[in-house]
mmCIF file of the N, C-alpha and C atoms, coordinates in Angstrom:
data_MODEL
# 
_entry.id   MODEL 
# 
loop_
_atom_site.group_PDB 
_atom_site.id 
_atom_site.type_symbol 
_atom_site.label_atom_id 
_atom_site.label_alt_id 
_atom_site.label_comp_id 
_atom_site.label_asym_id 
_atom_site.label_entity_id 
_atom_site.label_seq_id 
_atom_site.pdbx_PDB_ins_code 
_atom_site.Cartn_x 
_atom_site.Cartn_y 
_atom_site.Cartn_z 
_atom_site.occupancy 
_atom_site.B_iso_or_equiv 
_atom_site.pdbx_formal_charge 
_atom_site.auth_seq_id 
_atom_site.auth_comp_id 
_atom_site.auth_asym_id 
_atom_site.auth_atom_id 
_atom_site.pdbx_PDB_model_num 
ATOM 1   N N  . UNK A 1 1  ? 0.817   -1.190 0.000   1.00 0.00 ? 1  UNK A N  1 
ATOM 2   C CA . UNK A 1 1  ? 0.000   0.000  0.000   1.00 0.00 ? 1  UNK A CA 1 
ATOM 3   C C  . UNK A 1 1  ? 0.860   1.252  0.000   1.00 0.00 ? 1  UNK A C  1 
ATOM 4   N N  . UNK A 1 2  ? 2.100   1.141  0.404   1.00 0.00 ? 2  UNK A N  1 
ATOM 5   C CA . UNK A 1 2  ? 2.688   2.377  1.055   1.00 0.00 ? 2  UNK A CA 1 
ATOM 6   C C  . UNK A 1 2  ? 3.529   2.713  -0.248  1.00 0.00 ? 2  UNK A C  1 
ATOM 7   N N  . UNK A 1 3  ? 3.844   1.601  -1.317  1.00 0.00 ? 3  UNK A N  1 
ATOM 8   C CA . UNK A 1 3  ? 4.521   1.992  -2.561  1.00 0.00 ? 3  UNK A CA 1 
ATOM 9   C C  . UNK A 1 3  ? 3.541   2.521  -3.171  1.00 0.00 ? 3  UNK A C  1 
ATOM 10  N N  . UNK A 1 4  ? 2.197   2.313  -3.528  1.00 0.00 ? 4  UNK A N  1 
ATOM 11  C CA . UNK A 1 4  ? 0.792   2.547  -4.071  1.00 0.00 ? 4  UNK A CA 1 
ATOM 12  C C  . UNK A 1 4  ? 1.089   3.759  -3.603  1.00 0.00 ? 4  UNK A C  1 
ATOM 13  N N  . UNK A 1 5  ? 0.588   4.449  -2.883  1.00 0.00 ? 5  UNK A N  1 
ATOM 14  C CA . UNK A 1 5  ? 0.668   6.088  -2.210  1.00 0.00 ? 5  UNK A CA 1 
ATOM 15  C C  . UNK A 1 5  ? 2.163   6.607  -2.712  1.00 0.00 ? 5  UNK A C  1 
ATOM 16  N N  . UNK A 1 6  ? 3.043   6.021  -2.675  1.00 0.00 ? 6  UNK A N  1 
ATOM 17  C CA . UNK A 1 6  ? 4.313   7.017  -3.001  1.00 0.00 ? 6  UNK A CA 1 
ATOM 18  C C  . UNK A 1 6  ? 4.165   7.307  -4.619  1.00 0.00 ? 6  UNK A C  1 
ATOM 19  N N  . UNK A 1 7  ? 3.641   6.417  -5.143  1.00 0.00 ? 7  UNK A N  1 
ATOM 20  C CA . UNK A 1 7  ? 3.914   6.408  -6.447  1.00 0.00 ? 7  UNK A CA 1 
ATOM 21  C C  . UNK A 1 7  ? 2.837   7.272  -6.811  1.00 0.00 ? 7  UNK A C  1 
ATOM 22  N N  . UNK A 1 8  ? 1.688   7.522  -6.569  1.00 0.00 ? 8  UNK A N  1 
ATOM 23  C CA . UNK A 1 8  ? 0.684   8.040  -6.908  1.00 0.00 ? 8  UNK A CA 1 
ATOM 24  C C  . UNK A 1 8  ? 1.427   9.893  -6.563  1.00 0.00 ? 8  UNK A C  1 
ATOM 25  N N  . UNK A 1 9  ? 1.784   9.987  -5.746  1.00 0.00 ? 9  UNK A N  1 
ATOM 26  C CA . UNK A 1 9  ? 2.531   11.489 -4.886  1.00 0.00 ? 9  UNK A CA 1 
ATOM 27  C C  . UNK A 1 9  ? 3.785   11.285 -6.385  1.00 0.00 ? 9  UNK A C  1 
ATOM 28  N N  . UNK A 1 10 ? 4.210   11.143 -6.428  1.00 0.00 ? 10 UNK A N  1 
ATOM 29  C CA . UNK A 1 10 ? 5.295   10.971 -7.569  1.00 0.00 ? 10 UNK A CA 1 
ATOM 30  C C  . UNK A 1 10 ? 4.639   11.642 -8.903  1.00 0.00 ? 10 UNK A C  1 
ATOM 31  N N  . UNK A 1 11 ? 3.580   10.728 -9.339  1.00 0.00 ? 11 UNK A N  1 
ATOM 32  C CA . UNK A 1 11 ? 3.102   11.120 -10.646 1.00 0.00 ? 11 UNK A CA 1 
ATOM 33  C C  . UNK A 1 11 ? 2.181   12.320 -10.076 1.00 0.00 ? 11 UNK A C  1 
ATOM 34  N N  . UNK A 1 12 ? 1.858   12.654 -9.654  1.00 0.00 ? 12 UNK A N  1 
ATOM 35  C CA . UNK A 1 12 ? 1.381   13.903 -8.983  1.00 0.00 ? 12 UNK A CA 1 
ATOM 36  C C  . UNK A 1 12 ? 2.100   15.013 -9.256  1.00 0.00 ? 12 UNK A C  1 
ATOM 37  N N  . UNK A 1 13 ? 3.206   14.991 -8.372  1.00 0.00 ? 13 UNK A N  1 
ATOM 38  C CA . UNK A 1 13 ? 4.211   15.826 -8.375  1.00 0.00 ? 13 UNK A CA 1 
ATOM 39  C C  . UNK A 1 13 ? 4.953   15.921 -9.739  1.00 0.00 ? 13 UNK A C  1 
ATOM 40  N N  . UNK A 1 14 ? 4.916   14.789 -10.746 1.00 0.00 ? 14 UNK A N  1 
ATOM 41  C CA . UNK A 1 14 ? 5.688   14.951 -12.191 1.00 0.00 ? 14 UNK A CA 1 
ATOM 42  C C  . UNK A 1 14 ? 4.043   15.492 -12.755 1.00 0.00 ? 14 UNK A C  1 
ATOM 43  N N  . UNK A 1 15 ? 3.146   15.538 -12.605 1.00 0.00 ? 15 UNK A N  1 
ATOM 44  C CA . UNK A 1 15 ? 1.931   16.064 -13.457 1.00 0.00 ? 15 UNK A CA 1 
ATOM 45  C C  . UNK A 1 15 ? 2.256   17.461 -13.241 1.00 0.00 ? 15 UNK A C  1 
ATOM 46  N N  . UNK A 1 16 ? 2.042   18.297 -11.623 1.00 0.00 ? 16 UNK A N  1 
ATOM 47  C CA . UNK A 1 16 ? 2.129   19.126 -11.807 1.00 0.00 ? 16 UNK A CA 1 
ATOM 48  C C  . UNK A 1 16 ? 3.145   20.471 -12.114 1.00 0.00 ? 16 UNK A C  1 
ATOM 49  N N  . UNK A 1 17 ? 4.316   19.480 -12.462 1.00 0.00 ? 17 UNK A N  1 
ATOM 50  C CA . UNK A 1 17 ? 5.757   19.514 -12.977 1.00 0.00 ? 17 UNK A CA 1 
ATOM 51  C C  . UNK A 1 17 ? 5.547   19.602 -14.670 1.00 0.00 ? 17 UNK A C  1 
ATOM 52  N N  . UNK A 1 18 ? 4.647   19.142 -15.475 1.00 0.00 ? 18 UNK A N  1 
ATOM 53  C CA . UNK A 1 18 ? 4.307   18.848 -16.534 1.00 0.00 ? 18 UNK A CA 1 
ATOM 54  C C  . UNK A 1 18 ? 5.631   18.003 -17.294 1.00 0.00 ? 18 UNK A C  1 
ATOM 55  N N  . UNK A 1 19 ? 6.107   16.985 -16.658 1.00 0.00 ? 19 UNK A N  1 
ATOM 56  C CA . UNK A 1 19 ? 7.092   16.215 -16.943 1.00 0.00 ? 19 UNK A CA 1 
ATOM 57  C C  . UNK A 1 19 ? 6.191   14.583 -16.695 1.00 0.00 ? 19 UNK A C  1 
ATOM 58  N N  . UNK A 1 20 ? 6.470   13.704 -17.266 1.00 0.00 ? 20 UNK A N  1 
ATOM 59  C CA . UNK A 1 20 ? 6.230   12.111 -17.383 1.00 0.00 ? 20 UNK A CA 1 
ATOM 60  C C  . UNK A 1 20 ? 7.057   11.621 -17.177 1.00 0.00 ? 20 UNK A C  1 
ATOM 61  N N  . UNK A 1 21 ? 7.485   10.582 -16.708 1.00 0.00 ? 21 UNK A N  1 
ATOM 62  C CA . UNK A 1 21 ? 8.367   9.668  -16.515 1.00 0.00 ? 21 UNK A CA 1 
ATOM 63  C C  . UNK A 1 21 ? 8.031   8.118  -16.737 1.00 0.00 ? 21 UNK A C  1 
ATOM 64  N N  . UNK A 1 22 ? 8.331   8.001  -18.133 1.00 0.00 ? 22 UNK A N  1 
ATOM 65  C CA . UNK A 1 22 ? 7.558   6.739  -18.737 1.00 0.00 ? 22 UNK A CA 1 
ATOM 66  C C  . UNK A 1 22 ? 7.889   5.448  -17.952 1.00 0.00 ? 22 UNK A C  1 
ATOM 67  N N  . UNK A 1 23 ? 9.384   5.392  -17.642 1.00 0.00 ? 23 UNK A N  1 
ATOM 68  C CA . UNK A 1 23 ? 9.730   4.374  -16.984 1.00 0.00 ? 23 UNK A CA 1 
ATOM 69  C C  . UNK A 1 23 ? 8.705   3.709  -15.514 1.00 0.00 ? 23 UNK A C  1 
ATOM 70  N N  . UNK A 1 24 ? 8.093   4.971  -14.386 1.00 0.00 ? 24 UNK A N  1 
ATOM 71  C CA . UNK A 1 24 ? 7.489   4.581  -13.907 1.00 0.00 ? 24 UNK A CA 1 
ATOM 72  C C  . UNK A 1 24 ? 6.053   4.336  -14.268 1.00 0.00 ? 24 UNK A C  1 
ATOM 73  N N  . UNK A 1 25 ? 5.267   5.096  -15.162 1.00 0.00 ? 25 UNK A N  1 
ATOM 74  C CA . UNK A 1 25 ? 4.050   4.764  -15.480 1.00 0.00 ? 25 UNK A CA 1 
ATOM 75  C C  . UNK A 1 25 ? 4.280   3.474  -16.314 1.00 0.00 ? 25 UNK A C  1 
ATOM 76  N N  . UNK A 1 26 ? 4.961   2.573  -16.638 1.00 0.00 ? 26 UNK A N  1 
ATOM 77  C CA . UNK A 1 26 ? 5.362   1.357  -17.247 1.00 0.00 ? 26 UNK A CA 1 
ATOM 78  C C  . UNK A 1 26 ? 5.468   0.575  -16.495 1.00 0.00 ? 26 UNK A C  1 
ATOM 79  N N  . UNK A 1 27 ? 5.545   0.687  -15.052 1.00 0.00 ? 27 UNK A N  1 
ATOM 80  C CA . UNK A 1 27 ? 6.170   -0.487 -14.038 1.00 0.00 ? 27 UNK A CA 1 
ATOM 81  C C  . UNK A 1 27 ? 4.670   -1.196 -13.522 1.00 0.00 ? 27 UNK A C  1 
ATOM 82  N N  . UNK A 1 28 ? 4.428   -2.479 -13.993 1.00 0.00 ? 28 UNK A N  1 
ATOM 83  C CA . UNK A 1 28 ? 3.206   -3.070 -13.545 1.00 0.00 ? 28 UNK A CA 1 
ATOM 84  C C  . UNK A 1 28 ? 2.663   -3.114 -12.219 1.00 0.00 ? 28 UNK A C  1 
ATOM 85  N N  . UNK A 1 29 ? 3.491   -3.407 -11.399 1.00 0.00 ? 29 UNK A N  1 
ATOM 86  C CA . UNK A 1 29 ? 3.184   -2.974 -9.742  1.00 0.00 ? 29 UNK A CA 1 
ATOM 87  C C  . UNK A 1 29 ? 2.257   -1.794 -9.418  1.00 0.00 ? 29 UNK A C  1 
ATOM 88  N N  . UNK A 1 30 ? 3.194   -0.408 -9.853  1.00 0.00 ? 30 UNK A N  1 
ATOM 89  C CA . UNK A 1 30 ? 2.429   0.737  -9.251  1.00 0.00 ? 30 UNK A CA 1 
ATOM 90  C C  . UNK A 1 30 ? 2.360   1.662  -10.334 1.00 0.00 ? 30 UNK A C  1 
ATOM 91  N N  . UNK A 1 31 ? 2.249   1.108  -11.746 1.00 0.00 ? 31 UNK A N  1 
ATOM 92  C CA . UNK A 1 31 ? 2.491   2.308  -12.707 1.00 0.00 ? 31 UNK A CA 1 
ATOM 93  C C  . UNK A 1 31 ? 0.880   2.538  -12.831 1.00 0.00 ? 31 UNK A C  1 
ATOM 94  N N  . UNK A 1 32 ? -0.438  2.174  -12.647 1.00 0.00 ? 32 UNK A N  1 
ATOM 95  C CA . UNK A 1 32 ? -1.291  2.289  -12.512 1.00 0.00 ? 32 UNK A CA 1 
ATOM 96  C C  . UNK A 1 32 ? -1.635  3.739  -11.353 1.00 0.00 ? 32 UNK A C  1 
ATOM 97  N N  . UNK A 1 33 ? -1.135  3.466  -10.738 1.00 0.00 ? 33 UNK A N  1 
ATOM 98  C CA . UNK A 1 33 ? -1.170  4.262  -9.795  1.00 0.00 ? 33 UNK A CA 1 
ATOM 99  C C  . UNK A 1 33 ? -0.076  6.294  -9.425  1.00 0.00 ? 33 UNK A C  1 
ATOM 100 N N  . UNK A 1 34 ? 1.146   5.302  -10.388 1.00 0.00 ? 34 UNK A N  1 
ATOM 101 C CA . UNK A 1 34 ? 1.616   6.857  -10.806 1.00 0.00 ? 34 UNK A CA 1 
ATOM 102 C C  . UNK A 1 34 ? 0.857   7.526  -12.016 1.00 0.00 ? 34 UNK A C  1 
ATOM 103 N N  . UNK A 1 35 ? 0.380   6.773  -13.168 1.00 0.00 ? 35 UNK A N  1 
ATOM 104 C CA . UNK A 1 35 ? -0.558  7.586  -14.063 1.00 0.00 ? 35 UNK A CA 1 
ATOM 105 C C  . UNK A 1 35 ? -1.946  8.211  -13.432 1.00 0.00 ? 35 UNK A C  1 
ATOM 106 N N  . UNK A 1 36 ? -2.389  7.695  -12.275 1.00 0.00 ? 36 UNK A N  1 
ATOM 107 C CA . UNK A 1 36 ? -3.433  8.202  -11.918 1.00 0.00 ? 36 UNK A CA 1 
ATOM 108 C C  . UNK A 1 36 ? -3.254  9.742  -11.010 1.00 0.00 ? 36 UNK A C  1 
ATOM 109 N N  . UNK A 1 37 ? -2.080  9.936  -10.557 1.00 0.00 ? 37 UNK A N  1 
ATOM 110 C CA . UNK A 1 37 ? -1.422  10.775 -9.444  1.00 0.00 ? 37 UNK A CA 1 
ATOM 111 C C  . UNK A 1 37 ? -1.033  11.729 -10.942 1.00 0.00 ? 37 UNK A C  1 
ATOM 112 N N  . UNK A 1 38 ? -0.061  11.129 -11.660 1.00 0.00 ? 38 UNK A N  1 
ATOM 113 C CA . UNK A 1 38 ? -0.224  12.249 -12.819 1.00 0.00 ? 38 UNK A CA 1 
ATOM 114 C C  . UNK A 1 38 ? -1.017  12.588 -12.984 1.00 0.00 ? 38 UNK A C  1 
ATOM 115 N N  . UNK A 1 39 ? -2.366  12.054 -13.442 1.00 0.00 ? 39 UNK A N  1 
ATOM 116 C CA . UNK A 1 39 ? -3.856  12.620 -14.412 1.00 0.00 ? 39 UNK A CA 1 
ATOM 117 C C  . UNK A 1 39 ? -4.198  13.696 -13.327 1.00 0.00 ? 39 UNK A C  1 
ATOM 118 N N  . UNK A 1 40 ? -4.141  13.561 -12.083 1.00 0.00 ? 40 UNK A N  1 
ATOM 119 C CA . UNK A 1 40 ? -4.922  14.452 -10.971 1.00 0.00 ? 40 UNK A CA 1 
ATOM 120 C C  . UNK A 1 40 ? -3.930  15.429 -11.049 1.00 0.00 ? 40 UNK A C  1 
ATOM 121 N N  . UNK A 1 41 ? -2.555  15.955 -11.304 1.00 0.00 ? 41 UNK A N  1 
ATOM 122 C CA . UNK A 1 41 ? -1.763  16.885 -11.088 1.00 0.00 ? 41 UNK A CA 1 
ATOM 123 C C  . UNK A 1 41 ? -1.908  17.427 -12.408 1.00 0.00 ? 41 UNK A C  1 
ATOM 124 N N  . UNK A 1 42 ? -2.115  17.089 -13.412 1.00 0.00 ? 42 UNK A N  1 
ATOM 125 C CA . UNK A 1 42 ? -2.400  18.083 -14.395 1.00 0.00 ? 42 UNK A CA 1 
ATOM 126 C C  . UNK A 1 42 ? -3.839  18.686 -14.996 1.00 0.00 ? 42 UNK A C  1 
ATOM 127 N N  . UNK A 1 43 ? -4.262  17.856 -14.071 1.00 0.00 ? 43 UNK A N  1 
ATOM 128 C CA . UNK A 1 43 ? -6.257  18.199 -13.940 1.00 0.00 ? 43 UNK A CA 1 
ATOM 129 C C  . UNK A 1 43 ? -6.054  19.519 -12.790 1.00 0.00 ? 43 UNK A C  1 
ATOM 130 N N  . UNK A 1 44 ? -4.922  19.511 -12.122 1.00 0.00 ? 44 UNK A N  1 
ATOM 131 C CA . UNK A 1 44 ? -4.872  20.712 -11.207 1.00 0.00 ? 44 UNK A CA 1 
ATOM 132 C C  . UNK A 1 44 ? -4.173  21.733 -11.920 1.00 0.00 ? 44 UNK A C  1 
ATOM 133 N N  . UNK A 1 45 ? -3.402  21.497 -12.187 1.00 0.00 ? 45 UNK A N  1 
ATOM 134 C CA . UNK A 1 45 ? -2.928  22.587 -13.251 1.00 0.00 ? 45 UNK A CA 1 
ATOM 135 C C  . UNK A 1 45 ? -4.218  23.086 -14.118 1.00 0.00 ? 45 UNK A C  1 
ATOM 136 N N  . UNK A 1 46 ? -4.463  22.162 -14.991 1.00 0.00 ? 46 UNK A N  1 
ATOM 137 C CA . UNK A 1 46 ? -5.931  22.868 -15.540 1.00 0.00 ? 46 UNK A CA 1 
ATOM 138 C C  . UNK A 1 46 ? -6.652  23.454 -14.757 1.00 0.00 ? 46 UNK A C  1 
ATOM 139 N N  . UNK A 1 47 ? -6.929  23.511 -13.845 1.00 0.00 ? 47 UNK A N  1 
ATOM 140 C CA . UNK A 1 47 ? -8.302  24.079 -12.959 1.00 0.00 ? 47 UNK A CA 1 
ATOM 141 C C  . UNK A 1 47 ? -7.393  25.517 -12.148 1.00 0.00 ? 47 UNK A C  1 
ATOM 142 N N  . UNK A 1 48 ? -6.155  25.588 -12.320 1.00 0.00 ? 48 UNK A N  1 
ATOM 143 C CA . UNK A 1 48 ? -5.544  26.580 -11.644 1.00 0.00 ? 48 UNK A CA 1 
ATOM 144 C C  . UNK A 1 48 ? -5.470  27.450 -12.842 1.00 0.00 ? 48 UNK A C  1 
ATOM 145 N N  . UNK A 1 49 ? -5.030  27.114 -13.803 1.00 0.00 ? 49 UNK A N  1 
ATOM 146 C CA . UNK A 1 49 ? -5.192  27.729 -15.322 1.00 0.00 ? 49 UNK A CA 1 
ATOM 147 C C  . UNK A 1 49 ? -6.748  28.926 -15.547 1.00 0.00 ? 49 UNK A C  1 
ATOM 148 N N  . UNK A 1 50 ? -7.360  27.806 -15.749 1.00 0.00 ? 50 UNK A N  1 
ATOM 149 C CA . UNK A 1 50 ? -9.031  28.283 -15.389 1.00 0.00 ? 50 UNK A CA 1 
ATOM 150 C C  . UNK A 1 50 ? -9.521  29.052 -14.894 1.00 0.00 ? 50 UNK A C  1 
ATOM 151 N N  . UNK A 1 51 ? -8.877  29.122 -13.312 1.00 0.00 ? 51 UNK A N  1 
ATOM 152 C CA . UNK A 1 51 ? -9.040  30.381 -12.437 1.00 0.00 ? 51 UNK A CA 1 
ATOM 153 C C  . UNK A 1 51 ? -8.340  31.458 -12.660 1.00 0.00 ? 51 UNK A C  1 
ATOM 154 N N  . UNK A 1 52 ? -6.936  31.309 -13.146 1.00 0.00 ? 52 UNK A N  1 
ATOM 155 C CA . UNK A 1 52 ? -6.350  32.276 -13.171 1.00 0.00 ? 52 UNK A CA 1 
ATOM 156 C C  . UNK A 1 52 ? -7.216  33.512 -14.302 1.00 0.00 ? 52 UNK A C  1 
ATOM 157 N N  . UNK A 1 53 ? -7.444  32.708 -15.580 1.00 0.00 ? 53 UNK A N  1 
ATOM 158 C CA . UNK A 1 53 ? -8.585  33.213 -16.821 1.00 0.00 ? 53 UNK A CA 1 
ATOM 159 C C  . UNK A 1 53 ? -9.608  33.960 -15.824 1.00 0.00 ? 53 UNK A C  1 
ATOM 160 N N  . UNK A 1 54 ? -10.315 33.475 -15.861 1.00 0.00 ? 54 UNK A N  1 
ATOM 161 C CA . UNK A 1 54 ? -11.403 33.976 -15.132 1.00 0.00 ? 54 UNK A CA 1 
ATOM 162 C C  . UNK A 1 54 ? -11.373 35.195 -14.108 1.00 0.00 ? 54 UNK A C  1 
ATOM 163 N N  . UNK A 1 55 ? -10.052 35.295 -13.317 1.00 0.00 ? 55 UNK A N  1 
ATOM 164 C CA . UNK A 1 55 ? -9.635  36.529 -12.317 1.00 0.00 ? 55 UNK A CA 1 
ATOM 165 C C  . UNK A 1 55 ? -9.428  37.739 -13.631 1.00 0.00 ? 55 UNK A C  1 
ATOM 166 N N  . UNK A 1 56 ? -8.325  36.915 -14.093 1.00 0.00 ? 56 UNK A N  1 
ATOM 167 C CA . UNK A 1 56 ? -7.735  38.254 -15.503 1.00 0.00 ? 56 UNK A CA 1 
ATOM 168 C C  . UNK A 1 56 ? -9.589  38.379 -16.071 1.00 0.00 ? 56 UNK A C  1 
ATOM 169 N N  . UNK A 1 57 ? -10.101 38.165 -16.479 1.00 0.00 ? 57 UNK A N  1 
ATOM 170 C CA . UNK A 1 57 ? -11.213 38.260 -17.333 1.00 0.00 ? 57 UNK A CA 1 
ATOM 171 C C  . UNK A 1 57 ? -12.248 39.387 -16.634 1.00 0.00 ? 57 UNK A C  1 
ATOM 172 N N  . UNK A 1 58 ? -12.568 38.594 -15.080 1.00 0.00 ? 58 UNK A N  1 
ATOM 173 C CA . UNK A 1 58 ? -13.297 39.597 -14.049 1.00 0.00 ? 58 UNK A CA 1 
ATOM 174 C C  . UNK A 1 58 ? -12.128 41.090 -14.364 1.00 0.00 ? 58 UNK A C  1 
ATOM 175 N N  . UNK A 1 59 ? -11.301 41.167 -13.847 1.00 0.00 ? 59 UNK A N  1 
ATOM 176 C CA . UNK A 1 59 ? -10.674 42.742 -13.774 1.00 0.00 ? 59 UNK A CA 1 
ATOM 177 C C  . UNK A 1 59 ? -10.416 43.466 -14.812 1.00 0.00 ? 59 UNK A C  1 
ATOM 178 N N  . UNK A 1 60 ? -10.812 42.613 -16.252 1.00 0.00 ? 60 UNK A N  1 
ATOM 179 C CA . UNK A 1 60 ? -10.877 43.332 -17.163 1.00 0.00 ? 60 UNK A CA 1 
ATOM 180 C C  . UNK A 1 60 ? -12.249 44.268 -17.361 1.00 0.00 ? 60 UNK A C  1 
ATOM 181 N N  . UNK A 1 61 ? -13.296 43.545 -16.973 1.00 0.00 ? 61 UNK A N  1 
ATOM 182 C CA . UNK A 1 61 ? -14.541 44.571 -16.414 1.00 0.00 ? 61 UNK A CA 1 
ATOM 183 C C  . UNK A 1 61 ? -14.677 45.840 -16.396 1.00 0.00 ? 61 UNK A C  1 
# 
């Protein structure tokens, strides 16, 4: 479980890095689990993106 959680914090941290690291999303053990930690760190990036639009957009008003 405790590699499951690191690896997921990993691809996380390389999502919101906007870097991949194929080698671990390839590793059958926990590469499931670093692509999923990626998908959520660049789904945060998107949604920080988003907001940022939306502030600039409001003060253009």
């Amino acid at each position: 479980m405790e590699d499951a959680l690191l690896a997921y914090a990993n691809g996380r941290a390389d999502g919101l890095a906007s870097r991949r690291d194929q080698q671990r999303a390839a590793d059958p053990g926990t590469g499931a689990d670093y692509r999923i930690g990626f998908l959520d760190g660049r789904l945060e990036v998107f949604r920080l993106h988003a907001q940022l639009r939306k502030i600039v957009e409001d003060a253009g008003d």
